[in-house]
C-alpha positions in Angstrom: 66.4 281.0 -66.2 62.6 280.1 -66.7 61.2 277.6 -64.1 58.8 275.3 -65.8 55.4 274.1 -63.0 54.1 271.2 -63.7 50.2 271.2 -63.4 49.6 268.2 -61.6 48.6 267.0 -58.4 50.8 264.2 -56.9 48.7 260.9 -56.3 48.4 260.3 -52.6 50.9 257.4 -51.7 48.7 254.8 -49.8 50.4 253.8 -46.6 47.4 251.9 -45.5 48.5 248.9 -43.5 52.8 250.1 -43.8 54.4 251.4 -41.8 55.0 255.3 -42.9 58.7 255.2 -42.2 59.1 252.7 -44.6 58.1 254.3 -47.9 61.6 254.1 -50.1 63.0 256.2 -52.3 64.7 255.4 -55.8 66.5 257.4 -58.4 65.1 257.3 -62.2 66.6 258.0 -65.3 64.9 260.1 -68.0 67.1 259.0 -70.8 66.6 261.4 -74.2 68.1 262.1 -77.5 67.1 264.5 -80.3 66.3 263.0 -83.3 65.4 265.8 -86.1 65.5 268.3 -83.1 62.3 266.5 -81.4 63.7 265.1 -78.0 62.6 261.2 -77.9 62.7 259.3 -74.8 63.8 255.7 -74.1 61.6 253.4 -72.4 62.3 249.8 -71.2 60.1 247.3 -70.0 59.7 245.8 -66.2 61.1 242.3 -66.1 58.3 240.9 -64.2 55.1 242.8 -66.0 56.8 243.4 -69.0 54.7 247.2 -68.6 57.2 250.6 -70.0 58.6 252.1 -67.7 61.8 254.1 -67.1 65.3 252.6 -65.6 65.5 253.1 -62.0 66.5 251.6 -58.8 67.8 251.9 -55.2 70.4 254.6 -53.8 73.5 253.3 -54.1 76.4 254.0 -51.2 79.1 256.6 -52.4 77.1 257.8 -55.2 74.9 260.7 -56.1 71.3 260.5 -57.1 72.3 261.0 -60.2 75.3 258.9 -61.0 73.1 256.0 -59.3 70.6 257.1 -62.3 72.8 257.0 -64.4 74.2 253.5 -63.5 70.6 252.1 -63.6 70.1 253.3 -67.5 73.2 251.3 -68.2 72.6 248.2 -66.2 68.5 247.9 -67.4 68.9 249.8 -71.2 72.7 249.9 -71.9 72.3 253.5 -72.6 75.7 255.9 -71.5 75.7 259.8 -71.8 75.5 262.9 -69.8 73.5 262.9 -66.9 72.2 266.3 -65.3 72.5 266.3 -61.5 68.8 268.0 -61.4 65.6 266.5 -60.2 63.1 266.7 -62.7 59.9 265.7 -60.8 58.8 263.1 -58.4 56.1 260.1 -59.1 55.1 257.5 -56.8 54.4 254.0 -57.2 53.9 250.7 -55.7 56.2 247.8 -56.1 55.0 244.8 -55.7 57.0 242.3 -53.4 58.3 238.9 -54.1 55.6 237.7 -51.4 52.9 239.9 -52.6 52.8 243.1 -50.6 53.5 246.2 -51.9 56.1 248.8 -50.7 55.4 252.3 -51.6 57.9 254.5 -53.6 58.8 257.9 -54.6 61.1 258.0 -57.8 63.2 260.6 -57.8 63.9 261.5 -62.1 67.1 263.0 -63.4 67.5 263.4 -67.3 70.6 261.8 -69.3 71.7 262.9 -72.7 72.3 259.6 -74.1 75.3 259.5 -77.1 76.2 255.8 -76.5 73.7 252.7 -76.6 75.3 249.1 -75.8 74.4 246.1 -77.4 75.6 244.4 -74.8 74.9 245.0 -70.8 73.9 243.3 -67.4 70.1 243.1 -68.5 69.9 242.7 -71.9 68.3 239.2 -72.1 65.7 240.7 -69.9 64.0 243.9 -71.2 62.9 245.3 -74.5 63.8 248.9 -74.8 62.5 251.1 -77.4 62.6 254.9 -78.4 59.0 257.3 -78.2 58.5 260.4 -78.9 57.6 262.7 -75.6 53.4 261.6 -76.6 53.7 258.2 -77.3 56.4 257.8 -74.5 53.9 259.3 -71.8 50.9 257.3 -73.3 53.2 253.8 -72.3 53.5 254.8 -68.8 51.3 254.1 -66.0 52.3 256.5 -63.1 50.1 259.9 -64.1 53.1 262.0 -62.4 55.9 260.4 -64.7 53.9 260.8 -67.5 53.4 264.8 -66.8 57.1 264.8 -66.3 57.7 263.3 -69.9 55.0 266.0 -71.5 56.7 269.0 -69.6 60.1 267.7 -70.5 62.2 269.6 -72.4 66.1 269.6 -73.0 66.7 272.9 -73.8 66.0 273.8 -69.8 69.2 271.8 -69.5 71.9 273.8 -71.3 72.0 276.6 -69.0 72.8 274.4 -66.1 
């Protein structure tokens, strides 16, 4: 089994002001499909910003990282599939609070095969979500990790798992 690097150095998560015990931890969804044998990757926008950015959101009690990935894609893009219980990569971000300040993350990425997308599901009315190809996907994000994890994403590292 190859082991893929990713040649990136992690942004610095700035814990200026917090307290360090408080950065959070969420659990992202990578959801894919082959089209033509080219893996393309779906991208939904943030209800607030309206930026691209992949589903994701809090741990969830009883579930593993990534069946609680795999809930988020279905509850922010209506995509179902197969999700991979590997981590992919780690990126960090800062969400921005209801009263302004910002709480620092680390996303935690696991990849879904999606084979079902639902027209209808609990955020539809909310987001836009849309299909890229691995370039054009990475070009849409912000974080500089996630988008390293899109470019060094590939599917076949999954069937031997």
């Amino acid at each position: 089994m190859a082991i893929t690097l990713l040649k990136y150095a992690p942004a610095p998560v700035n814990l200026s002001g917090a307290d360090k015990y408080a950065v959070r931890t969420q659990f992202a969804t990578l959801c894919y499909r082959l089209n033509n044998g080219k893996p393309q990757i779906l991208l939904v926008t943030s209800r607030r910003t309206k930026r691209w950015i992949i589903p994701k959101g809090w741990p969830m009690d009883g579930k593993t990282p990534a069946d609680a990935a795999a809930i988020e894609a279905y509850e922010e893009a209506g995509a179902k599939g197969r999700v991979y219980d590997i981590c992919l990569g780690v990126y960090s971000y800062a969400k921005t609070l209801e009263y302004g300040d910002n709480l620092p993350i680390l996303a935690m990425v696991y990849p879904m095969k999606v084979k079902q997308m639902l027209k209808d599901f609990p955020e539809a009315g909310q987001r836009q979500r849309k299909w890229f190809g691995l370039k054009k996907a990475a070009s849409r994000i912000s974080e500089p990790e996630l988008r390293q994890i899109i470019l060094a994403f590939d599917p076949k590292s999954l069937r031997h798992r």
